[in-house]
C-alpha positions as YAML, in Angstrom:
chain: A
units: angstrom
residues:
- id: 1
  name: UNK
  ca: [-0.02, 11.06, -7.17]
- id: 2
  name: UNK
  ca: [0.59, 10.35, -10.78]
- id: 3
  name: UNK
  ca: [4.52, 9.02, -10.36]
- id: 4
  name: UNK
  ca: [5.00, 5.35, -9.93]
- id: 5
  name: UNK
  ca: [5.84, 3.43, -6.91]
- id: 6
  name: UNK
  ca: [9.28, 1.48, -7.43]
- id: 7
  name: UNK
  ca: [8.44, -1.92, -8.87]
- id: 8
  name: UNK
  ca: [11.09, -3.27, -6.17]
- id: 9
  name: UNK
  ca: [9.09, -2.03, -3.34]
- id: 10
  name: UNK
  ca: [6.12, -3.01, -5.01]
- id: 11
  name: UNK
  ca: [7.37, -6.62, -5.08]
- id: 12
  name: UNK
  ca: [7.53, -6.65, -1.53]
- id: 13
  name: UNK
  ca: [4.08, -5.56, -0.32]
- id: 14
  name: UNK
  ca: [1.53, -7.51, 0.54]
- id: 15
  name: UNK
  ca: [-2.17, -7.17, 1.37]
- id: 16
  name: UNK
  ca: [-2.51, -6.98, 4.77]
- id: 17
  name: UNK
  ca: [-5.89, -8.88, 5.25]
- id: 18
  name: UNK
  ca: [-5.08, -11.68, 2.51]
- id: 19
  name: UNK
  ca: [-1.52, -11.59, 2.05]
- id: 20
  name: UNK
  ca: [-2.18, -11.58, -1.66]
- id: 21
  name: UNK
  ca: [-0.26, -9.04, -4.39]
- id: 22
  name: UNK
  ca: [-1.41, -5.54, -4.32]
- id: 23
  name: UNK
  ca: [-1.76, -4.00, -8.01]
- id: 24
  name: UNK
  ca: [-0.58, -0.42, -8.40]
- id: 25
  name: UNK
  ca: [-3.25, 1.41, -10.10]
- id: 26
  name: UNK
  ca: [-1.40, 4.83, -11.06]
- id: 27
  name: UNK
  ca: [-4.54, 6.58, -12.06]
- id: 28
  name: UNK
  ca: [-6.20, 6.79, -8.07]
- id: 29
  name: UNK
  ca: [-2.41, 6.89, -6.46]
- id: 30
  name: UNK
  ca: [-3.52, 3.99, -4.67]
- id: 31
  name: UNK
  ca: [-2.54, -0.17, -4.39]
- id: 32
  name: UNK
  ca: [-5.36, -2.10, -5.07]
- id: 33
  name: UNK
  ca: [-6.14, -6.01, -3.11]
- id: 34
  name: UNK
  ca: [-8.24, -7.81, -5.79]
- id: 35
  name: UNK
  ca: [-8.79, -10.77, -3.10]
- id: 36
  name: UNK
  ca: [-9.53, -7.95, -0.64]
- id: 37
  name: UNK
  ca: [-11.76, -5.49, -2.59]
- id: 38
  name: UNK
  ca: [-9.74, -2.31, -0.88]
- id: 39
  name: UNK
  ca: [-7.62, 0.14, -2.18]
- id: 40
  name: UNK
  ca: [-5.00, 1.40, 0.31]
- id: 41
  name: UNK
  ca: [-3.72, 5.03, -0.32]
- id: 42
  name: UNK
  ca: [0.03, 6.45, -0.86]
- id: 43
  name: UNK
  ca: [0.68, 9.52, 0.86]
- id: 44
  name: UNK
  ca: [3.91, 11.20, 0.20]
- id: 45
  name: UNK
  ca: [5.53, 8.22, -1.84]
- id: 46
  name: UNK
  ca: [4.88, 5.92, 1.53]
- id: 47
  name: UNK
  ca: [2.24, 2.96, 1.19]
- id: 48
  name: UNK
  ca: [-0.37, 3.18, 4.08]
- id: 49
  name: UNK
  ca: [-1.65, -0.53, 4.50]
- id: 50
  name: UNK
  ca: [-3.96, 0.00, 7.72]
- id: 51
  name: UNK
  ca: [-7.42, -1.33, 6.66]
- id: 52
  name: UNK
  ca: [-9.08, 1.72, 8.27]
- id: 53
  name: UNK
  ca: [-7.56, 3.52, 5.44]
- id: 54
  name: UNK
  ca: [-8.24, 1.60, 2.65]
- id: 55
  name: UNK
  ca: [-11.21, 2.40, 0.24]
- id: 56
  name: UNK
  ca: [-14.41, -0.34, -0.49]
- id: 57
  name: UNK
  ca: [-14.09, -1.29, -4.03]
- id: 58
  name: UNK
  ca: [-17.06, -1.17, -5.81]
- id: 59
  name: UNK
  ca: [-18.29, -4.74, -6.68]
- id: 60
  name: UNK
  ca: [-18.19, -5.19, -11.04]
...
């Protein structure tokens, strides 16, 4: 997905295993939980933040 999500929705969201800020990286598509080390997938414009989903983070 290479459009943006709407910074107004964005605002909103939280992670849902810290309750932190999620990042939008628009390169992967995907919002991104620092605190968490996940990456949670959009599909179809929709944010899906159900841990099962998310993607490990490789540790830096």
């Amino acid at each position: 997905m290479t459009q943006g999500l709407d910074p107004a929705l964005l605002a909103k969201l939280a992670c849902p295993v810290t309750r932190t800020p999620l990042r939008w990286d628009a390169e992967r598509g995907e919002l991104v939980s620092e605190a968490a080390g996940l990456a949670f997938p959009v599909r179809d414009g929709v944010p899906v933040l159900v841990v099962r989903e998310a993607r490990v983070i490789a540790e830096t």
